[in-house]
C-alpha positions in Angstrom: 9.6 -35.9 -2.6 9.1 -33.1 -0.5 11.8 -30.2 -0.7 11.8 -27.7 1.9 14.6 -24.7 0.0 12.1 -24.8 -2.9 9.0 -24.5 -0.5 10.8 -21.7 1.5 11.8 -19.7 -1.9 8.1 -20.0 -3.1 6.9 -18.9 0.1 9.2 -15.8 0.0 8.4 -15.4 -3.9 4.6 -15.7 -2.4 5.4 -12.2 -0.3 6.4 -10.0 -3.4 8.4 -7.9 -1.1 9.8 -5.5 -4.0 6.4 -4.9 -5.7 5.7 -3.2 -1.7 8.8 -1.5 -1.2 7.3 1.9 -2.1 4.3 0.8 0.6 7.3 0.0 3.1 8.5 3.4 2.4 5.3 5.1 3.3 5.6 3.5 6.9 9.5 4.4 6.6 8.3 7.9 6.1 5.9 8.4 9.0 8.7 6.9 11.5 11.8 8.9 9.7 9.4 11.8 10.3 9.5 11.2 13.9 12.5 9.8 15.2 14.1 13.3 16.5 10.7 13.3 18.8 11.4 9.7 19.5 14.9 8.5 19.2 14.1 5.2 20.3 15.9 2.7 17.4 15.0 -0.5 19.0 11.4 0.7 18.9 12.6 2.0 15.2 13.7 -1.9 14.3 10.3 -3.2 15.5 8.5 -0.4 13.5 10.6 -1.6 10.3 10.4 -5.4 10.5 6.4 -4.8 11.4 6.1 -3.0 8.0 8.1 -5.4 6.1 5.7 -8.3 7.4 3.0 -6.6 7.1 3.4 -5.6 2.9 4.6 -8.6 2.7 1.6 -10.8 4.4 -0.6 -8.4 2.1 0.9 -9.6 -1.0 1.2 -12.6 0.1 -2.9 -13.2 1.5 -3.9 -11.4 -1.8 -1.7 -13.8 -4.5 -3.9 -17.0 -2.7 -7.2 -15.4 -3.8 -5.9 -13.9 -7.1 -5.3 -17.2 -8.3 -8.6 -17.2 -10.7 -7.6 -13.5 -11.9 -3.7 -14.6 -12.0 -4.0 -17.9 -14.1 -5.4 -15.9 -17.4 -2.9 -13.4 -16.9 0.3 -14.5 -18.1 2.4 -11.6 -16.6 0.4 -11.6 -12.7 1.0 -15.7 -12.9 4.6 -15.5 -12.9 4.4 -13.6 -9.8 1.8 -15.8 -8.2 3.6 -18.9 -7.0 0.3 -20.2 -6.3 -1.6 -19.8 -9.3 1.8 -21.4 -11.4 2.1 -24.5 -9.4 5.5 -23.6 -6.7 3.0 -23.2 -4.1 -0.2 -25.0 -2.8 -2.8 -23.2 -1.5 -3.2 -24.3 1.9 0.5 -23.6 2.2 0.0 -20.1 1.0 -3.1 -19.6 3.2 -0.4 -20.9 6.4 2.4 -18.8 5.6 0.2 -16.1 5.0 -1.3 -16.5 8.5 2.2 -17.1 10.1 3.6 -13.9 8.9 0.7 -11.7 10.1 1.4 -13.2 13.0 4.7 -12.4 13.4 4.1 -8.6 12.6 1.8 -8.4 15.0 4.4 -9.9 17.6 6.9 -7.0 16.7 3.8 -4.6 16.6 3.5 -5.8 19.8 6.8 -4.3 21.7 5.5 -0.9 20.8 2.4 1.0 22.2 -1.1 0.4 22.4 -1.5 3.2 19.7 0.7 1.2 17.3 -0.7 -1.8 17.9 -4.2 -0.9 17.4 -2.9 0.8 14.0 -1.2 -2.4 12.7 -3.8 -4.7 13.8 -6.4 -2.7 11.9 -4.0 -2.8 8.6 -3.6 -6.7 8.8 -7.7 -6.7 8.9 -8.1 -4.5 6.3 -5.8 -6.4 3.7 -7.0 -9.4 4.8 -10.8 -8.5 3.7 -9.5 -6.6 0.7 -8.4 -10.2 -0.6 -10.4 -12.5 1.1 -13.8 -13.5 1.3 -15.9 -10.6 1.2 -12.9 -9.5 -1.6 -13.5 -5.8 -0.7 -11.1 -6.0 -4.2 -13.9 -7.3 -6.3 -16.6 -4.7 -4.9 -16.5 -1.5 -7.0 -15.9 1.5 -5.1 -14.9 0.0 -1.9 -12.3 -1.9 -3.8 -10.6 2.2 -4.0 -11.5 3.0 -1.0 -10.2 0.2 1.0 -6.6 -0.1 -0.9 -6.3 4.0 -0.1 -6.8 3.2 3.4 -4.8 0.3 4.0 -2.2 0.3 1.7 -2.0 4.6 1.6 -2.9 6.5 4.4 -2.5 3.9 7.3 1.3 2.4 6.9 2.0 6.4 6.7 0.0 6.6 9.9 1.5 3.9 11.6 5.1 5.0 11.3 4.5 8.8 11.9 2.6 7.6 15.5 6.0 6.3 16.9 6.2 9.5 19.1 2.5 9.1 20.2 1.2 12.2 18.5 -0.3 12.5 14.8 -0.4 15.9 14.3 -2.4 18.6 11.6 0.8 17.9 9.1 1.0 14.5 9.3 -2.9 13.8 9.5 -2.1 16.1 5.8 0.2 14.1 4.6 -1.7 11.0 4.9 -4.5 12.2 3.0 -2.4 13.0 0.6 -1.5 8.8 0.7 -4.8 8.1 0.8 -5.3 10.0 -2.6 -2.4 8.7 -4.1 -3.3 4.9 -3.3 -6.9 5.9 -5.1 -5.1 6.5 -8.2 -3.0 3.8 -7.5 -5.6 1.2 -7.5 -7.4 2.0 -10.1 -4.1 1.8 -12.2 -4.1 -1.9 -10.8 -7.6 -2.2 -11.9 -6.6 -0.9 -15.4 -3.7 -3.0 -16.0 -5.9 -5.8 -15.5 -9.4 -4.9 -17.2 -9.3 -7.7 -19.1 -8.4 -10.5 -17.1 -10.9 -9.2 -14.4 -13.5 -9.2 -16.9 -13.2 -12.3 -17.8 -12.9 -13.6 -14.3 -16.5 -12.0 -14.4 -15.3 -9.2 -11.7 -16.6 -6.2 -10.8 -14.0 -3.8 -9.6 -14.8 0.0 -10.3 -12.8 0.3 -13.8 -15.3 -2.3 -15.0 -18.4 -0.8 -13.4 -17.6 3.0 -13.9 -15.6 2.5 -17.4 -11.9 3.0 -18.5 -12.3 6.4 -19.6 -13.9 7.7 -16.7 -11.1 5.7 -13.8 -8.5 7.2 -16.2 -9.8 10.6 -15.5 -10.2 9.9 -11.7 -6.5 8.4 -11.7 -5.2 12.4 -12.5 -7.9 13.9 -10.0 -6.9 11.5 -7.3 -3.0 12.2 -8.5 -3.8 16.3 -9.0 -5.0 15.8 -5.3 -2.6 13.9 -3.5 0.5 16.5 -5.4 -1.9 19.8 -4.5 -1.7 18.7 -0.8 1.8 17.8 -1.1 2.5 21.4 -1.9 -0.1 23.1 0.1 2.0 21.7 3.5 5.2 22.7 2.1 3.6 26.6 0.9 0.2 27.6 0.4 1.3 29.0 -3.0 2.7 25.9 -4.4 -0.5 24.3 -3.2 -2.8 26.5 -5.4 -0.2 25.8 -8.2 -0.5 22.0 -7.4 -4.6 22.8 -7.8 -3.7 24.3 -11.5 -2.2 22.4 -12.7 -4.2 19.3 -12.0 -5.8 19.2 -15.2 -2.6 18.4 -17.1 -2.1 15.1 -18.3 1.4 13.3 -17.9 2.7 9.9 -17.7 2.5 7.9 -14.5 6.2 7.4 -13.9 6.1 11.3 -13.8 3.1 11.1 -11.2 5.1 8.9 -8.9 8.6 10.6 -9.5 7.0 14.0 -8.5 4.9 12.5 -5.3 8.4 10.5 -4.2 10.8 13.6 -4.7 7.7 15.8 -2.5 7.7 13.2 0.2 11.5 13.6 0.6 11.2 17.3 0.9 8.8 16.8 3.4 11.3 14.8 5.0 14.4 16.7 4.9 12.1 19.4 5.9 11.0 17.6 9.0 14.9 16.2 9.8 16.2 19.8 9.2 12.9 20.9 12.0 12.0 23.3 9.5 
């Protein structure tokens, strides 16, 4: 008997929405960034509902073509809805589809700039997951994830006023360093289930040791150029102190608290 709540709340389940919320706030940041340029807030509604869709038809294209990867991990199946049965995959490949479409819609109502930006996200995450699986190809597996999932949602919010500027072209790099160590944390968490999906993503190819290393480069970088816009001196710090192993929650807690100062900073026009 078909029942259409528990289809809906698997579809929903399907988009993962608060594993992305710190990918929504990377757009969020761009367009806060902006909006005393631009004080446009129904242009600032369509920004933020085209971000939501857009992490959310990310999550939700890559949990169809996990499902291999997702079924021998216990803890990434109970977040697939597809791999666990709530969800078919023909309905997961529809909804996917029909959400990308939508963003685009509300991309749509802004300019030509924007929309160009979003379009290029949604086909970006869409050949991360699917078929080629940028994902399962070491190296461009990193590089693709920093790009659409680091530097461009950044991008895409901070172009609300039309103009990407030295600072904010900065602070996107910085993204794009921080979603490098980001996916090969992702890639580390699941080494083993990759490996035996018979996978080759970069921690598998290049080693654990070595990606753990390149997870507090890519992290030393990101925080170096987080503190090189805000003062030169804090940036050479940043570049010290780069060697120095901590813990990841400290990684992101650091990079969140220096994106807010770089938003106050920009709210305050300082």
């Amino acid at each position: 008997m078909f029942n259409g709540g528990a289809m809906l709340r698997a579809v929903i389940k399907n988009t993962r929405i608060i594993d992305g919320k710190s990918f929504i706030g990377m757009g969020l940041l761009g367009l806060i960034m902006n909006l005393r340029y631009n004080p446009d807030f129904k242009g600032a509604f369509m920004v933020l509902m085209s971000l939501i869709l857009y992490v959310a038809y990310a999550f939700a294209i890559n949990n169809c073509f996990d499902v291999d990867t997702d079924l021998i991990n216990p803890l990434k199946r109970n977040k697939n809805p597809i791999a666990n049965g709530e969800l078919s995959f023909g309905m997961g490949i529809l909804s996917s589809v029909a959400i990308a479409v939508l963003g685009i819609l509300f991309a749509a109502f802004l300019s030509y700039g924007e929309l160009l930006i979003y379009v290029s996200m949604i086909l970006l995450a869409t050949l991360y997951s699917a078929p080629p699986r940028l994902k399962a190809q070491p190296i461009l597996d990193v590089l693709s994830h920093g790009i659409f999932f680091g530097a461009m949602p950044f991008l895409y919010g901070a172009y609300f006023d039309g103009v990407l500027t030295k600072y904010e072209i900065a602070i996107g790099l910085a993204l794009l360093f921080y979603s490098f160590s980001m996916e090969l944390r992702n890639h580390l968490e699941d080494y083993e289930s990759d490996l035996k999906a018979n996978l080759r993503t970069t921690p598998i190819v290049i080693g654990k040791s070595l990606s753990e290393k390149l997870v507090m480069i890519f992290s030393g970088i990101s925080v170096a150029l987080l503190l090189a816009t805000l003062n030169v001196l804090f940036g050479a710090l940043g570049i010290m102190v780069t060697g120095i192993k901590v813990n990841y929650r400290t990684l992101d807690g650091t990079v969140v608290f220096l994106l807010a100062l770089h938003a106050l900073r920009t709210l305050l026009g300082a």
